[in-house]
C-alpha positions in Angstrom: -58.6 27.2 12.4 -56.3 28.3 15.0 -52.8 27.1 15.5 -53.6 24.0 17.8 -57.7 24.0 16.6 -59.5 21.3 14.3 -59.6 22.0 10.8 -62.3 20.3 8.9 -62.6 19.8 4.8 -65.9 19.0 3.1 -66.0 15.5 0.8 -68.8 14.3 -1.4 -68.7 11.6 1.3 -68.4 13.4 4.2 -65.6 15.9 6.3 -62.1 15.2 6.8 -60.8 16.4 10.4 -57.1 17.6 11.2 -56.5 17.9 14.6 -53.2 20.4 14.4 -52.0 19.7 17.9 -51.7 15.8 17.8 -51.5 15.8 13.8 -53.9 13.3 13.3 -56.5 12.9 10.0 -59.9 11.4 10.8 -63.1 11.4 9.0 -66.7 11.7 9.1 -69.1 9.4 6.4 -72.1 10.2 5.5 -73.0 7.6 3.3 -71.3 4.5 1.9 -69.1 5.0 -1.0 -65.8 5.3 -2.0 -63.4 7.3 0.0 -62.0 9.3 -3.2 -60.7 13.0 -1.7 -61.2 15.4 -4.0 -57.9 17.1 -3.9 -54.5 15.6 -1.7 -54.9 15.4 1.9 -51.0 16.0 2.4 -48.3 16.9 0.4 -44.9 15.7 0.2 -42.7 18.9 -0.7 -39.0 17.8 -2.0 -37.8 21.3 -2.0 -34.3 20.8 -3.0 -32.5 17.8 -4.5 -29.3 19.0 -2.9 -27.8 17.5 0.4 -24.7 17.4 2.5 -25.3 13.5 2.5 -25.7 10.9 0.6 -27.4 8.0 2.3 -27.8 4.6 1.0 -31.4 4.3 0.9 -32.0 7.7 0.1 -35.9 8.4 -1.2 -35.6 12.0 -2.7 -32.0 11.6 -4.0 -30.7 13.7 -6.3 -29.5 11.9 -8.5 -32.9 11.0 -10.1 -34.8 14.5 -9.4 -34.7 17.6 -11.3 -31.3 19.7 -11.3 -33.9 23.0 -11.2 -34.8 24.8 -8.2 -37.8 27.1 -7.4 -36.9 31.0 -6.4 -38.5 31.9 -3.7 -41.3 33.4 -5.4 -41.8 30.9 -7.6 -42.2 28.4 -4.0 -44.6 31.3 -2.6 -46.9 30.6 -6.1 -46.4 26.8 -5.2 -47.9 27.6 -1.5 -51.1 29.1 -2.9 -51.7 26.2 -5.1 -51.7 24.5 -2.2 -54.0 26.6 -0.4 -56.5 26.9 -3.4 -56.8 23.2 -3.6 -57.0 23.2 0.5 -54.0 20.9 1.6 -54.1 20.3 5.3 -50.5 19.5 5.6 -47.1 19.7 3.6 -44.4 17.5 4.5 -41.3 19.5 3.5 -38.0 17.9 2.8 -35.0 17.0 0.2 -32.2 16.2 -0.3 -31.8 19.1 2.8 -34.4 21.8 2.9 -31.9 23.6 5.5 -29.9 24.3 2.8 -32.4 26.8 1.4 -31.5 30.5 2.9 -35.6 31.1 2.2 -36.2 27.9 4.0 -38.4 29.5 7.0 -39.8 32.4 5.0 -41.4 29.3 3.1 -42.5 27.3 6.3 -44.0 31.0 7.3 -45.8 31.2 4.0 -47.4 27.8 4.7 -48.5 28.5 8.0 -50.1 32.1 7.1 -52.6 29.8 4.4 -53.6 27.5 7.4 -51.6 24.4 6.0 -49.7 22.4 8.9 -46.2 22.0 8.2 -43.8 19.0 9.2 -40.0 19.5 8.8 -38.0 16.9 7.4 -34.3 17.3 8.2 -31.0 15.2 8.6 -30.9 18.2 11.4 -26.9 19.0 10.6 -27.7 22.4 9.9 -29.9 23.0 13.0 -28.1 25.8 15.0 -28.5 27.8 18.1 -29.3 30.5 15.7 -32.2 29.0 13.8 -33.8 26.4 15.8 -36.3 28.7 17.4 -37.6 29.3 13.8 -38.5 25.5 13.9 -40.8 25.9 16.8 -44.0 27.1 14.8 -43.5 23.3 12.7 -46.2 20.5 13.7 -43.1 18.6 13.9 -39.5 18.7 13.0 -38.4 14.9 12.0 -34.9 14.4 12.2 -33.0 10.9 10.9 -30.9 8.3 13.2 -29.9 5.4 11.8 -27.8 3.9 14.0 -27.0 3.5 17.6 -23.2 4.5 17.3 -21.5 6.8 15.2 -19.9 3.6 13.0 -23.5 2.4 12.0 -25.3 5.9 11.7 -22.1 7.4 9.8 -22.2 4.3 7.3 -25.9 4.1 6.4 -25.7 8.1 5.7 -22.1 8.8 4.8 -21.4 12.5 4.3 -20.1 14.0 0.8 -17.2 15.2 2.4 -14.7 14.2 5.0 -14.8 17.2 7.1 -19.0 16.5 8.1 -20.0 13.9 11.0 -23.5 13.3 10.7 -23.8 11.4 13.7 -22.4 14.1 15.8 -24.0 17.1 14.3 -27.7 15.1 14.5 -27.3 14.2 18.1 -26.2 17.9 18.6 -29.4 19.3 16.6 -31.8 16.6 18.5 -30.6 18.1 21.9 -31.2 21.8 20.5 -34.8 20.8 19.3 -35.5 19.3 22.6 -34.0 21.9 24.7 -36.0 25.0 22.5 -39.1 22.8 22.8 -39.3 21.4 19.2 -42.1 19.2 18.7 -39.6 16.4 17.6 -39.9 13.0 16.4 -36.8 10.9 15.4 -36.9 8.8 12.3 -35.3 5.3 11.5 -35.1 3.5 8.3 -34.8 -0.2 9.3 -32.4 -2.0 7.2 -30.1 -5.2 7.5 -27.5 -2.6 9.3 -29.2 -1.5 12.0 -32.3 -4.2 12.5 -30.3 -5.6 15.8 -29.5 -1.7 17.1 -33.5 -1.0 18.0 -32.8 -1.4 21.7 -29.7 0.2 21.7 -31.1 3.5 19.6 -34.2 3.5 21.9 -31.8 3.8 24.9 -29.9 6.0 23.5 -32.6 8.4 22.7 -34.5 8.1 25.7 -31.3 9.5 27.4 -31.4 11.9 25.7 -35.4 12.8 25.8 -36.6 12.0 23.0 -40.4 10.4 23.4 -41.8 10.4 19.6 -39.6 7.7 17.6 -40.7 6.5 14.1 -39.6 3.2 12.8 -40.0 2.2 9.1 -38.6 -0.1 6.8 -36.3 1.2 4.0 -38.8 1.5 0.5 -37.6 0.3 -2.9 -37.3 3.8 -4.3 -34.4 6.1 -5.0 -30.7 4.9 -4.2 -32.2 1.9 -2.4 -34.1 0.6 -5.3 -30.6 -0.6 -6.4 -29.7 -2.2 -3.8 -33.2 -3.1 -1.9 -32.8 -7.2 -1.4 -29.8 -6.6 0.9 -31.0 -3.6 2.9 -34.5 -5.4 3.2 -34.6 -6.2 6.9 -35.5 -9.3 8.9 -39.2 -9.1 10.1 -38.4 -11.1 13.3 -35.4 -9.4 14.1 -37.3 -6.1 14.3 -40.8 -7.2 15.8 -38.2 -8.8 18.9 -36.7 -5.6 19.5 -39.9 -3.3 18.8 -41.1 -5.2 21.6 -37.7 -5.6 24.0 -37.9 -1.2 23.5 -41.8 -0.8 24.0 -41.1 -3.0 27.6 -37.9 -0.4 28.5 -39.5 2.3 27.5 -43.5 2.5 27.7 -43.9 6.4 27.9 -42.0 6.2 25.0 -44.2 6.5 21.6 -42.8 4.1 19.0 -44.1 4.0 16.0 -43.6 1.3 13.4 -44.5 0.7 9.7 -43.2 -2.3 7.4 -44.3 -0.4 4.1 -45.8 -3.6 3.2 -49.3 -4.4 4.5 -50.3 -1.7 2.2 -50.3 -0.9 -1.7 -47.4 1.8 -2.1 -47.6 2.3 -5.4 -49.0 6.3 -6.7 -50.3 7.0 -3.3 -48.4 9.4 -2.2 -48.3 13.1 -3.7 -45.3 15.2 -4.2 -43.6 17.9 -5.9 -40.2 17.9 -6.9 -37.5 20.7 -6.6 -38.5 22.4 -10.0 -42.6 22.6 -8.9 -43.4 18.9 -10.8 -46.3 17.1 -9.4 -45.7 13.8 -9.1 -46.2 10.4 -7.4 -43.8 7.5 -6.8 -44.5 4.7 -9.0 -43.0 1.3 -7.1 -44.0 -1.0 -9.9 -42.3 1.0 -12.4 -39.3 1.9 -10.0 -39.3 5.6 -10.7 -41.1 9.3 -10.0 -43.7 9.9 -12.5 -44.6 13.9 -13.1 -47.9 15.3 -14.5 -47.1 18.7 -15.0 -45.5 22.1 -13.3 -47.7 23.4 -10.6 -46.4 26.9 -12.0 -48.8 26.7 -15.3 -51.3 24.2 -13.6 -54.1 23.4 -11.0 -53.3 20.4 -8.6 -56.8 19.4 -9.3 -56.2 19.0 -12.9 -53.4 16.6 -12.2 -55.4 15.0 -9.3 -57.7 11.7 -10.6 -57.7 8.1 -10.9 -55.4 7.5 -13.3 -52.8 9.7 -11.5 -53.2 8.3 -8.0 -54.4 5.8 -6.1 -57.0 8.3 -4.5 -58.5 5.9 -2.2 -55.1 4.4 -0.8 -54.2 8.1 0.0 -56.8 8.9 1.7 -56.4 5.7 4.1 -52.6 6.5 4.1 -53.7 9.4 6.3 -56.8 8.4 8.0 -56.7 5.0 8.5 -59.7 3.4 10.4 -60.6 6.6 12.2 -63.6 7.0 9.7 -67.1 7.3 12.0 -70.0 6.3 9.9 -72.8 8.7 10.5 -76.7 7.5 10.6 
């Protein structure tokens, strides 16, 4: 596959498609059955549990992962486990990958074994200096959570006085645009910000941003604690979804409640010290199989793991075409 080509993965029921260029899964069936991929699709990559944040609703918060971190070697090994068990894309986040000085020799490592990589990044250490090293990503997300500095700055407070996350994201969303980033802004909806959509679509259609991401906050990390009063008001948020889609229609915006679909051991990921794991809603915590230093992902990857099936739809959705 070349850098904006199709790559395609064989299944006992059929081929899985990646289309690099508009990141998008789809899927070829040639028979009915079960749609059970035999290794992950994607990857979630929590690469380090440190950040320079520490948001209310965070998912990969550090306070629950592993204090270890991978050398860089030891994340090179972690690639090709990826590439043997043919991954077709690695989200890559934290806490804050930027934090990692081996950061883009990893992204580079990725990309050399075919695997699409997105970034995810509260963008505060985004610089003039590095952002062109960000330009080889299928995507850089970066987080907003508010339309002014007072809502932002509160949902995702920094550790320090001397930071200002809203400032320095605003900053590293210009730089992305400006270096031609493939960028796509992230909000987590929660009783905060649900009546700032139209303002935060305003404001980052100013700014030129066209790829915003809308999702509600998920009972996991930090915000399991706390998850009845983040959880947002349905009608608040479908009223100014559609007040922003009517301002703004070359503007894609994306939305996802979390809820129409099982969440439970879906999702893969490995944790800072090379765990494999999956998030387990019902039992409110990460659950870990083994290193991925000693062991095969396939080994870890089955039934009684994952929800194999839910994965696979997680990624693919309905763009399944049924051949004769």
């Amino acid at each position: 596959m070349n850098k904006r080509g199709v790559k395609v993965r064989n299944e006992d029921f059929g081929r899985i498609h990646y289309d690099h260029a508009t990141d998008i899964f789809s899927a070829e069936c040639d028979k009915v059955s079960q749609f059970l991929p035999r290794t992950p699709i994607a990857v979630s990559w929590i690469i380090i549990g440190g950040c320079n944040l520490q948001c209310i609703h965070c998912y990969g918060n550090q306070e629950e992962l592993p204090r270890e971190m991978l050398s860089t070697r030891q994340c090179f090994e972690i690639c090709q486990r990826l590439a043997d068990a043919e991954v077709m894309r690695v989200v890559i986040s934290g806490g804050e990958p930027l934090l990692r000085d081996d950061i883009f020799d990893i992204i580079q490592h990725l990309l050399h074994a075919d695997i699409s990589v997105v970034l995810g990044t509260n963008g505060t250490y985004i610089t003039n200096q590095n952002v062109s090293s960000l330009v080889d990503c299928t995507r850089v997300e970066i987080s907003l959570d508010g339309a002014t500095e007072k809502t932002n700055n509160a949902i995702r407070p920094g550790r320090t006085s001397s930071g200002n996350a809203w400032l320095e994201t605003m900053g590293a969303i210009k730089l992305c645009l400006d270096a031609r980033v493939n960028l796509r802004v992230l909000t987590a909806l929660n009783r905060q910000n649900q009546t700032e959509i139209v303002q935060i679509a305003q404001r980052l259609y100013d700014e030129g941003v066209r790829d915003w991401g809308l999702s509600w906050t998920v009972s996991a990390g930090r915000a399991r604690f706390i998850f009845q009063e983040l959880k947002p008001d349905s009608e608040v948020i479908l009223e100014g979804l559609n007040t922003a889609r009517s301002m703004f229609p070359d503007m894609s915006i994306r939305y996802s409640d979390r809820v129409s679909k099982p969440m439970s051991r879906f999702y893969s990921l490995i944790l800072p010290n090379g765990q494999f794991a999956t998030e387990d809603v019902d039992l409110g915590r990460k659950v870990m199989f083994g290193s991925l230093l000693n062991r095969e992902i396939r080994e870890m990857w089955n039934s009684d793991n994952f929800a194999l099936e839910q994965h696979f739809l997680k990624w693919v959705g309905d763009r399944i075409v049924r051949n004769p």
